[in-house]
C-alpha positions in Angstrom: 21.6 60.8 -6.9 19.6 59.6 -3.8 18.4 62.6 -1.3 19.4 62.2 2.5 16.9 61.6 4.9 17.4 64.8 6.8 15.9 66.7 3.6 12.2 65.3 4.6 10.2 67.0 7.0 10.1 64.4 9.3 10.7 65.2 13.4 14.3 65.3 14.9 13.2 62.4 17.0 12.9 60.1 14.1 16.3 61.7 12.4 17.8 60.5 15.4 16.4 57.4 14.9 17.7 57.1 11.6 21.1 58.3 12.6 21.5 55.6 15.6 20.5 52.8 12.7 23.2 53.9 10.1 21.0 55.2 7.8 22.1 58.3 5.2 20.5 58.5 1.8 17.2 56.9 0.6 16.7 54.5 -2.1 14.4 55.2 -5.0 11.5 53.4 -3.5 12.0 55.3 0.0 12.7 58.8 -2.1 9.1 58.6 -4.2 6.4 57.1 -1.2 7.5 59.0 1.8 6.0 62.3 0.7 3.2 60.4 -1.0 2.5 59.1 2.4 2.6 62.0 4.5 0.5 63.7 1.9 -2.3 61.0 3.2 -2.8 59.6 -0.5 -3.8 55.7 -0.9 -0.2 54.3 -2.3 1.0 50.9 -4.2 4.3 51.0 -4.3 6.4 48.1 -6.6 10.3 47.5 -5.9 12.5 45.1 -6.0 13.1 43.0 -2.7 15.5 44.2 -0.2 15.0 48.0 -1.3 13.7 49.2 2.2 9.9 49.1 1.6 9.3 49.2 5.2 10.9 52.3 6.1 9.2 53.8 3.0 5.7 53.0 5.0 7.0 53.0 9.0 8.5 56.6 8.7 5.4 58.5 7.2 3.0 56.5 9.1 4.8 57.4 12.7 5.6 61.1 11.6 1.5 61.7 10.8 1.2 59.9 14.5 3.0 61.8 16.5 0.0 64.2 16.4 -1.2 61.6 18.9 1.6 61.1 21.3 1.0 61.1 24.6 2.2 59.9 28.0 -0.4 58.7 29.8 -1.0 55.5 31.4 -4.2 55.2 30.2 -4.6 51.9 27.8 -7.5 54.6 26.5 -5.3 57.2 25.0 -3.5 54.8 22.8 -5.7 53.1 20.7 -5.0 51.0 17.7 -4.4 54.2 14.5 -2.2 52.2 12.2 -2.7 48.3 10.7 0.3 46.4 9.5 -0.8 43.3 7.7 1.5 40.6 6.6 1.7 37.1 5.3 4.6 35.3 7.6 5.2 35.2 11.6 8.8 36.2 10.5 8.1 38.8 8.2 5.9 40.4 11.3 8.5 40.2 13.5 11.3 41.8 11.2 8.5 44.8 10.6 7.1 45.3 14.2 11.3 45.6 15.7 11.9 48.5 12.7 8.8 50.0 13.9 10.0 50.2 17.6 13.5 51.2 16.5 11.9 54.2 14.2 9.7 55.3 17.4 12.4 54.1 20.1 12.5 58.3 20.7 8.8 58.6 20.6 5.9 57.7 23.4 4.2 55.8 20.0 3.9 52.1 21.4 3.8 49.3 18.7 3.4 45.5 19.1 2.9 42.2 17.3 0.8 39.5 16.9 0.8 36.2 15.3 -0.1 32.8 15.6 1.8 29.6 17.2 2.7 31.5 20.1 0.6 31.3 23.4 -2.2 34.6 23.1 -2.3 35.6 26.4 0.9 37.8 26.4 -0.8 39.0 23.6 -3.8 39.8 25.1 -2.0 42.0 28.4 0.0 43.9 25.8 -3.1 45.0 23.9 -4.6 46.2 26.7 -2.1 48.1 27.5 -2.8 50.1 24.3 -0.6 50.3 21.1 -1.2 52.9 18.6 0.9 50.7 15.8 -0.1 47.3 15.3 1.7 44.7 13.3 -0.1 41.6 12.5 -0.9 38.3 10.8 -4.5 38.0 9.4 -5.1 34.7 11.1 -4.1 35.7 14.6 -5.5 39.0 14.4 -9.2 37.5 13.7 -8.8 36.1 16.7 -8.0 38.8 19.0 -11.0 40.3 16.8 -13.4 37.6 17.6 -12.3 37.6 21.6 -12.2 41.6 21.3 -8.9 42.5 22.6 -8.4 43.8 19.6 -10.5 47.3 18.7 -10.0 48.4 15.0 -12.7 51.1 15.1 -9.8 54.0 14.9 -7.5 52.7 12.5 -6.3 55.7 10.1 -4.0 53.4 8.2 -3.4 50.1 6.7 -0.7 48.7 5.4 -0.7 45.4 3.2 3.0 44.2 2.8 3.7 41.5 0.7 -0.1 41.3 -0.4 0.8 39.1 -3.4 2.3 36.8 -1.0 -1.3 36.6 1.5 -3.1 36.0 -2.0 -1.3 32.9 -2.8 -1.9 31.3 0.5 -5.3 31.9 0.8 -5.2 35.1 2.7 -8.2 36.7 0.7 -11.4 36.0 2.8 -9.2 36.7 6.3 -8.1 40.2 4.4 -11.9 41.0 3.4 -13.3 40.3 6.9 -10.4 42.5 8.2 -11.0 45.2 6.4 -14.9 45.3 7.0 -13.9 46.1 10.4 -12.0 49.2 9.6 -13.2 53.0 9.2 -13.8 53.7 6.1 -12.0 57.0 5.8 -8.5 55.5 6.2 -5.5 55.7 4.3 -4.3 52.6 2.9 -0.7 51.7 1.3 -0.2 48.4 -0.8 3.7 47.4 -1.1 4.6 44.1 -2.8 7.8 43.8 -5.0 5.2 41.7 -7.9 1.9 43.2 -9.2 0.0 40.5 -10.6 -3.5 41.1 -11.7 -5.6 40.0 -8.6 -3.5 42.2 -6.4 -4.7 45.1 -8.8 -8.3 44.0 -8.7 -7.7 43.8 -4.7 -6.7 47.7 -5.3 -9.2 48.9 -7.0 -11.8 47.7 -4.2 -10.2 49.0 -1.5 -8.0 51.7 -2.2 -9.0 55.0 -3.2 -7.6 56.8 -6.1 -4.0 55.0 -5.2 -0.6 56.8 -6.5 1.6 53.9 -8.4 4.7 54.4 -7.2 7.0 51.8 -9.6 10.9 52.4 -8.9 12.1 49.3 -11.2 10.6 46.9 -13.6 7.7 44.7 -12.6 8.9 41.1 -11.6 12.4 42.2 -12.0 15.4 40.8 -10.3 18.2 43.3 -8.4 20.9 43.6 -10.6 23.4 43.3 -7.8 23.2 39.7 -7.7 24.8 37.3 -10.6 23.1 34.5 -11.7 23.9 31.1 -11.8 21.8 28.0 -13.7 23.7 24.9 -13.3 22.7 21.5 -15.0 22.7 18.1 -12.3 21.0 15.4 -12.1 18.5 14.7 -9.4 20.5 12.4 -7.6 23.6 14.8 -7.2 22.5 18.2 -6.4 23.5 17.7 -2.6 27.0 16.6 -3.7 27.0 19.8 -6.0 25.8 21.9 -3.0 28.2 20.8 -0.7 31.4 21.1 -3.1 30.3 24.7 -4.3 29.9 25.9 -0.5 33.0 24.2 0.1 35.0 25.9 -2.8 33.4 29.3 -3.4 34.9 31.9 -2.5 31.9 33.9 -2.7 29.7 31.5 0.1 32.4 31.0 2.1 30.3 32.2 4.7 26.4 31.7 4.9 23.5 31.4 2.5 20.2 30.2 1.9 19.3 27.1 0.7 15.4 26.9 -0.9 13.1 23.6 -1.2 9.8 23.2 -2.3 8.6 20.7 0.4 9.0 20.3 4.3 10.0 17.1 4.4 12.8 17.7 1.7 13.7 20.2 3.9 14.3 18.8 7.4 15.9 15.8 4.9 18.7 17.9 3.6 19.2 19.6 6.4 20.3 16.3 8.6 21.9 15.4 5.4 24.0 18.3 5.5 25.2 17.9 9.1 26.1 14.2 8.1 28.8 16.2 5.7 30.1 18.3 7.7 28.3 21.8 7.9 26.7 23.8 9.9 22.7 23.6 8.7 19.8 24.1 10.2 16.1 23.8 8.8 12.9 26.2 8.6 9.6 25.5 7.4 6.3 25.8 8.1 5.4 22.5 10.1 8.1 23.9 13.1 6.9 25.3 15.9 7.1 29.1 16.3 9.7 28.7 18.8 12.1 26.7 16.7 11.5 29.3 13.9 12.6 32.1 16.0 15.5 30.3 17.4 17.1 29.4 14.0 16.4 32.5 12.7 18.3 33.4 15.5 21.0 31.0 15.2 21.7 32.3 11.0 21.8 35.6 12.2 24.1 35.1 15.1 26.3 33.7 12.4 26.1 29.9 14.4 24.6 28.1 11.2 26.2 28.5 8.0 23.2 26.9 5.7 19.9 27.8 6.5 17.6 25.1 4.5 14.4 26.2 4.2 10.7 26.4 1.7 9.4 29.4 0.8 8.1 30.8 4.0 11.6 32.6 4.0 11.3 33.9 0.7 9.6 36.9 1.2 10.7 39.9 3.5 13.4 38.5 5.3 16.1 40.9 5.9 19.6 39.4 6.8 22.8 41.7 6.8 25.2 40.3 4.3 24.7 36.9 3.4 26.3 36.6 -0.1 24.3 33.6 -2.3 21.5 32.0 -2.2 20.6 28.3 -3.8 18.2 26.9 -5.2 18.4 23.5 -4.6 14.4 23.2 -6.2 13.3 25.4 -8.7 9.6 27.3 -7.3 6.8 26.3 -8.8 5.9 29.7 -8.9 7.7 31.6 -11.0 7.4 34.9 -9.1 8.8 33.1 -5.8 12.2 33.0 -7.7 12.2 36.8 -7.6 11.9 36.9 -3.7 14.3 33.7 -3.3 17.5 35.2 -4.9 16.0 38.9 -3.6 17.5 37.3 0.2 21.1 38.6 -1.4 22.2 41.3 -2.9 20.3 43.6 0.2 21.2 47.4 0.3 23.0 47.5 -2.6 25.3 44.9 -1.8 26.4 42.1 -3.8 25.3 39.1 -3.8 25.2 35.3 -6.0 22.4 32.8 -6.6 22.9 29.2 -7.9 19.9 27.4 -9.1 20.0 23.6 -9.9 18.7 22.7 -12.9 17.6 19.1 -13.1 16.0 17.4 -16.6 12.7 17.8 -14.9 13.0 21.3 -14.5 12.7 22.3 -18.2 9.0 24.0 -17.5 9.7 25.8 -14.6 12.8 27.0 -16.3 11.0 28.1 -19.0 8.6 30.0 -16.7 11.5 32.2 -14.5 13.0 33.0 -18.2 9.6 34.4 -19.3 9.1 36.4 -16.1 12.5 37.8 -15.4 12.5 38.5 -19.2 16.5 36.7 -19.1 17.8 34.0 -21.0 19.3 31.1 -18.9 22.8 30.0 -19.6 23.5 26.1 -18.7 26.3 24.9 -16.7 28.0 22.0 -15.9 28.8 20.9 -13.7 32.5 20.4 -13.0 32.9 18.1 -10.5 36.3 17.9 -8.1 36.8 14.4 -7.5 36.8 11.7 -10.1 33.3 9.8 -9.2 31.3 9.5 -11.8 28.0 11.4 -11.1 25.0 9.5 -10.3 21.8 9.1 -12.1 19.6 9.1 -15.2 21.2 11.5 -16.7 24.5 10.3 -16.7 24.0 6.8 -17.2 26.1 7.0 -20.9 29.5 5.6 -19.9 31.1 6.6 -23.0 30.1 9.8 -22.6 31.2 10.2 -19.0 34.7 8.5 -19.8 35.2 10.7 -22.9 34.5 14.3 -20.7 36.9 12.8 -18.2 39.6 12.3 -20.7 39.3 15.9 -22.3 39.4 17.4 -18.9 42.5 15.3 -17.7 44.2 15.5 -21.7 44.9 11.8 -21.5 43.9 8.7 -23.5 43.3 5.5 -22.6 41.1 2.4 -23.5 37.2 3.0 -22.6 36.7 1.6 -18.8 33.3 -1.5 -19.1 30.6 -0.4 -17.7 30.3 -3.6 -16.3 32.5 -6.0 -15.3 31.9 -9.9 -15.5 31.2 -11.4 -12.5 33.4 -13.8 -11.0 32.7 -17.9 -11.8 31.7 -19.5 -8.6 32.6 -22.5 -7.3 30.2 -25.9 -7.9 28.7 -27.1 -5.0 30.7 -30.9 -4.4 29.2 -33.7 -5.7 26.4 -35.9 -3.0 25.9 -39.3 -5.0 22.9 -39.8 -3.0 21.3 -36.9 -3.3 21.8 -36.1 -7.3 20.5 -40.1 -7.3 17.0 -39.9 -9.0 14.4 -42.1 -7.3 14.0 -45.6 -7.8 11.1 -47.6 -6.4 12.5 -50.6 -4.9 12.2 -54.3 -6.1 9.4 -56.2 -3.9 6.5 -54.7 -3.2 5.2 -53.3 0.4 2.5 -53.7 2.0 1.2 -50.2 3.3 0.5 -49.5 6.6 -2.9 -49.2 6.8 -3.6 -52.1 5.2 -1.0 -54.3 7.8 -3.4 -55.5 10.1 -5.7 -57.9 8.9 -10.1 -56.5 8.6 -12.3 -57.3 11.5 -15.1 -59.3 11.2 -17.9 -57.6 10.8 -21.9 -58.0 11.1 -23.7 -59.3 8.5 -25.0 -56.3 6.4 -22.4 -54.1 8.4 -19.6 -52.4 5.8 -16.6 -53.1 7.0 -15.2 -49.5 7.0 -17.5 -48.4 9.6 -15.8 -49.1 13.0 -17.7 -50.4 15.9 -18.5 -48.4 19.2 -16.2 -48.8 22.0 -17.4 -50.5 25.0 -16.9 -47.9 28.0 -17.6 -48.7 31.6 -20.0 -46.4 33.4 -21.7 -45.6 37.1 -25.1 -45.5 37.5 -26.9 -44.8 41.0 -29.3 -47.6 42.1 -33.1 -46.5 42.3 -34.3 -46.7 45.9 -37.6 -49.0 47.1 -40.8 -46.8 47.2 -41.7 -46.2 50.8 -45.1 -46.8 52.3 -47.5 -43.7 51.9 -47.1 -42.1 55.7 -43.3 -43.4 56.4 -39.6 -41.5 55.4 -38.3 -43.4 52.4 -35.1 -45.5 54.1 -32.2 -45.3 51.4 -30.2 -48.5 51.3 -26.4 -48.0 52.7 -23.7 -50.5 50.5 -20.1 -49.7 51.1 -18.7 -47.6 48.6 -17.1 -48.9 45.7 -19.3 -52.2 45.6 -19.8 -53.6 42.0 -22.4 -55.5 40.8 -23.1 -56.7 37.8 -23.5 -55.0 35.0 -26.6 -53.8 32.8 -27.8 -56.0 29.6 -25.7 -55.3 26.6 -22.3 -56.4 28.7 -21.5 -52.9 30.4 -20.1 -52.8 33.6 -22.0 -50.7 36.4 -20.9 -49.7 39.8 -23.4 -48.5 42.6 -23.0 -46.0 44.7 -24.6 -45.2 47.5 -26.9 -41.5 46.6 -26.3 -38.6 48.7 
């Protein structure tokens, strides 16, 4: 049986806390790390998604910093004594409003930073002093590299979801990070996988770390059912659509997980063309449009939110029921934090994957990590349509599944009917005519006009200049050495005759 929260030694300001939030009894993962934590032991603690990791690490954490509140003004007196690391802008945003609602009845001041947003609020708010930070690793290298950001008397970090900053690449950022810290600190690794880099990441920067494992590694919450359903490519949006439109169980919102941003925002408009309420969320959207569908699936205004992997991990939404997967993950281990977005807080929850005939490997890698034996199934379709695609391209087959269902017989429909004879074009009896030369003989054209007589010597295919008229100006008398020459005036236009070889010349008087 879980302990309450009000058997910790923790301050009646953060009890109170607690209370306002609803909270009465720990879970497992909550019941083993908070005493590790206030103890000031290095941690790594392994749960299952949705177990409350971050109140396992925000309530130690503020309780061994209230040795530090103050009130003053001073951006001095509140420096920057706890780290919170994470992979996602939405992840940091879900952590850093826990941590103001734990320290709502405290003078502790926390904030958040990330990128795609403009810095400089960023900026004023640092310098107003925070002794919680909650960040991303890109963004905060920034404020590092423009130092508004001083790390010099951090006494914790946290890495949350360090599996997930692994896989994208978030090594190098998380090693230059760290350089900056003290290096007496206290540092807690949560993540709900443990794969081996992340221990090899351990063992360099945490010192002498308490395992704290509540469940088994890589395992799935056994709240939530499992669903694998068999459909071709070409019908898993029609399979989507009738199952939200006939379960009873996502009657009311769930996620929807792709493995590309441009499948996503695809579906997404698809879905609205049917009918329902979607919305999409992947990485190439701005910050702002993030946030605002976030908001929009929490508000309850979108029933489907469609979106890759950048909502798999951390994202904690009150009581949505299933989650599908319209694309099986690549990686295996994303499967754990996909169908770990239901099922929260001990709830219940359902997750439908769709199984395609290209899925067969990725199938086989979820069975071998969640250690669970998929059971196909088909789909039963509502309407009589036959299903689209490879997969279903035996009409036999198709007709004979149709007939069991319904319990009748009846001949086997063609596949394909004949097409319908068309009409002959009507009969042209001068066109269908075949060519006939015709009965005297022509003379061509270019041969109609009889040769010209030609030069001796001359071949008579070579044609003969044209005679062209032309003006010339005539050459004035020399003038006496000692006088003006006098230029002779004729009236314009006079002709005379013209040069040897027949040519016509006109003089003109020179100007």
């Amino acid at each position: 049986m879980t302990k309450p929260f009000h058997d910790l030694p923790l301050a009646p300001a953060l009890l109170r806390a607690i209370d306002d939030m609803g909270y009465a009894t720990m879970t497992p993962i909550q019941e083993q790390a908070i005493p590790v934590v206030m103890a000031g032991q290095d941690i790594m603690g392994a749960a299952q998604t949705g177990t409350g990791k971050t109140a396992a690490f925000a309530l130690p954490l503020l309780q061994r910093l209230l040795k530090h509140e103050n009130h003053s003004a001073s951006p001095a007196r509140h420096p920057v004594r706890a780290l919170v690391l994470l992979p996602t802008r939405e992840l940091a945003v879900q952590v850093a409003d826990q941590v103001k609602l734990f320290a709502k009845h405290t003078a502790l001041r926390s904030a958040v930073v990330f990128g795609g947003m403009d810095i400089k609020p960023q900026v004023a708010q640092l310098r107003e002093g925070v002794e919680v930070l909650v960040a991303t690793p890109g963004r905060l290298l920034d404020h590092i590299e423009a130092k508004t950001a001083a790390l010099h008397q951090v006494e914790y970090v946290v890495l949350d979801e360090a599996d997930r900053m692994l896989d994208i690449g978030f090594l190098p950022d998380l090693q230059r990070i760290l350089s900056y810290l003290p290096k007496q600190r206290t540092t807690l690794l949560f993540s709900a996988t443990f794969s081996g880099d992340i221990r090899k990441l351990a063992n360099s920067y945490l010192s002498n770390p308490v395992t704290v494992e509540v469940a088994q590694a890589n395992a799935t919450a056994a709240t939530v059912k499992q669903r694998f359903i068999s459909v071709s490519d070409d019908d898993k949006r029609r399979a989507l659509v009738q199952l939200v439109r006939e379960q009873a169980e996502v009657a009311g919102q769930a996620f929807v997980f792709v493995n590309s941003k441009l499948g996503c925002a695809r579906l997404a408009r698809a879905l609205e063309r049917d009918g329902l309420q979607a919305t999409a969320l992947h990485g190439d959207k701005s910050q702002d449009e993030r946030l605002r569908a976030l908001q929009a699936f929490k508000a309850g205004q979108v029933q489907l939110l469609v979106c890759t992997d950048v909502a798999a991990r951390g994202l904690d939404i009150k009581d949505v029921p299933a989650v599908f997967n319209f694309d099986l993950p690549f990686n295996p281990e994303d499967y754990v934090h996909r169908i770990g977005r239901t099922g929260r807080a001990g709830a219940e929850g359902l997750a439908i994957s769709f199984v395609s005939g290209n899925n067969a490997r990725q199938l086989a890698d979820i069975e071998k990590l969640i250690r669970l034996k998929a059971d196909l199934e088909p789909m039963e379709w509502s309407d009589d349509r036959p299903p689209r695609g490879r997969h279903f391209n035996d009409g036999q087959r198709v007709w004979r599944e149709r007939s069991e269902r319904s319990g009748e017989q009846g001949e086997r429909p063609r596949r394909h009917e004949a097409p319908a004879a068309t009409p002959k074009a009507p009969y042209d009896p001068l066109f269908d005519k075949p060519y006939e030369p015709a009965a005297e003989a022509h003379t061509p054209a270019w041969d109609a006009k009889a040769p010209v007589a030609k030069p001796r010597g001359v071949s008579a295919y070579i044609r003969s200049r044209k005679k062209v008229a032309a003006l010339f100006n005539k050459p004035a008398p020399a003038a006496p050495r000692g006088q003006p020459a006098v230029l002779p005036v004729e009236p314009s236009g006079a002709a005379s005759e013209a040069a040897p070889g027949g040519a016509e010349a006109a003089a003109q008087p020179s100007t």
